[in-house]
N, C-alpha and C positions, 0 to 999 in steps of 0.2 A: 556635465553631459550625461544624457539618462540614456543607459544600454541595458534591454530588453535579454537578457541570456532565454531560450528555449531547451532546456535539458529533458531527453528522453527518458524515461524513468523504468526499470525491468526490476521485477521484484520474484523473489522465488523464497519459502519456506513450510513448514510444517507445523500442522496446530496439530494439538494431540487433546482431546476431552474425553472425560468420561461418563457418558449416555447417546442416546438414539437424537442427532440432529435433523431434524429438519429443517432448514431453511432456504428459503427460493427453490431452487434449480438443486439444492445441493442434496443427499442424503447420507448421513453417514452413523453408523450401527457398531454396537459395542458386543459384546459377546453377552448374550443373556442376564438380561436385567431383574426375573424372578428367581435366579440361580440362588444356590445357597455359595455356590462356588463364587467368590471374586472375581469381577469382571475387569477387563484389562482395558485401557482406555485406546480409544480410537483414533487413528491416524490417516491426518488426508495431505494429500501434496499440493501443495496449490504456486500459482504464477502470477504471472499480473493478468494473464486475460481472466482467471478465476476472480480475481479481483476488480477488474472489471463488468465482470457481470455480476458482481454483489453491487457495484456503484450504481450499474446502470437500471437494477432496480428499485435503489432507494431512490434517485432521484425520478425515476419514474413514478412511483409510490410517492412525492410529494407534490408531484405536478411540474419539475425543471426540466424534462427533458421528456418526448411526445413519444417516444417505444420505451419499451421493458428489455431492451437489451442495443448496445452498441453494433451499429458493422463490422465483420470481417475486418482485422486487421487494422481497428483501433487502436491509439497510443495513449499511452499515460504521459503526460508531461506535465514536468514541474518548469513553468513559469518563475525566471527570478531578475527583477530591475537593482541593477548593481547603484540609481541612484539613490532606492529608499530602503537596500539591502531588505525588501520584505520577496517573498513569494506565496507561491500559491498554485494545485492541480488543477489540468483543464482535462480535457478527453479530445486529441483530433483524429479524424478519420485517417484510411490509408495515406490520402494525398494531402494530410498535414493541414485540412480547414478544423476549422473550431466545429465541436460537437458540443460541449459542454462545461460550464466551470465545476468542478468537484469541490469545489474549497469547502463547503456546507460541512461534511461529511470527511475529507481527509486534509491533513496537514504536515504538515515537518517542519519541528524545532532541530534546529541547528546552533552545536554549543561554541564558544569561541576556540578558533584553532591554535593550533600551535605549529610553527614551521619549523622545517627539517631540508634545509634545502632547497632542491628544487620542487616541494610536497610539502604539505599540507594535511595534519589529521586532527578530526575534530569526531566531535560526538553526533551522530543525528537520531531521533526519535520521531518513527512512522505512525502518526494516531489515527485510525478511523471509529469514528461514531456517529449513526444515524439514529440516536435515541431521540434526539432531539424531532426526527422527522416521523417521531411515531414507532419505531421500528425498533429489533432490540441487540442489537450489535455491537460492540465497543470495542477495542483493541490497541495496543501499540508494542512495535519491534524497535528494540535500541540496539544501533549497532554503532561500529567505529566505522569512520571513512579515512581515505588517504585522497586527498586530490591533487592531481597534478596536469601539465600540460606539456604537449611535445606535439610540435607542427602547427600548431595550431587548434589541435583540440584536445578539448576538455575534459579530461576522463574522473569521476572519482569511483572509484570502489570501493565497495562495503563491505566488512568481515563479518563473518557470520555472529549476529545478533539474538537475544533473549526478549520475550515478552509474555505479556498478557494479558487477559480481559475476558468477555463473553462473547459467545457465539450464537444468537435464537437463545439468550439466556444462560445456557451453561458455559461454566467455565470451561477455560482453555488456557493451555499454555502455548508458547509460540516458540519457535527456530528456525532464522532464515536470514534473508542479506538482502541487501538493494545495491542500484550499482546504478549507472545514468552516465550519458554521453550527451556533447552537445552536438545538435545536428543543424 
């Protein structure tokens, strides 16, 4: 029997680099860069809509999707078919139609679990990279999950994770969680 799971996906962390970003939409500034003084590195706060609008540029920027930015009240979701255990991101609007497949550009490995009960923890790692579309971004956050279920739905949450990679080039380091329900 092939079952289709739809899990909402909400991401929340902190990259910290040190130099002047620019990329898309974003700007972020380090404390003077001809200083003799040491400059501290930069900190931004970002969510899944911030990450949604880095998505909705690259795939615009590659030609899969017809604007440079999602609507209002866009969702991340991880798509997962429990019969070939594979997934994969889409992007749907408010009212849950398909906008977009992400999978180009972001992904999650998920390591094998271990049960505890009524729960479930495993390892997952959040990769995004649109180098491949030209563009120059990479990243990935590894966190731990606990998954479990009561009533019927599917909760897993993620404790706060470590990563990194580039940002518009510069490095970055990453701190932050995911967490997903099924809806």
């Amino acid at each position: 029997m092939k079952i289709k799971i739809t899990i909402l996906t909400l991401i929340a962390g902190i990259m910290t680099s040190q130099a002047t970003i620019n990329y898309y939409n974003y700007t972020i500034k380090y404390t003077a860069l001809y200083s003799t003084t040491p400059y501290t590195a930069a900190k931004y706060t970002g969510a899944t809509k911030d990450l949604l609008s880095t998505i909705a540029t690259a795939e615009f920027y590659a030609g899969y999707y017809a604007y440079s930015a999602f609507p209002v009240g866009a969702r991340l979701v991880y798509q997962y078919n429990t019969d070939t255990s594979e997934g994969y991101f889409i992007v749907q609007d408010a009212s849950k139609n398909f906008l977009c497949d992400v999978s180009d550009v972001l992904t999650l490995d998920i390591s094998e679990s271990v049960a505890s009960g009524a729960s479930s923890t495993y390892q997952e790692t959040l990769l995004y990279d649109d180098t491949e579309l030209g563009l120059s971004t990479s990243f990935h956050l590894s966190y731990l999950t606990t998954e479990s279920q009561k009533l019927g739905i599917h909760t897993c949450k993620g404790s706060s994770g470590v990563g990194s990679g580039y940002y518009n080039g510069q490095a970055l380091v990453l701190i932050g969680s995911a967490s997903s329900t099924t809806k």
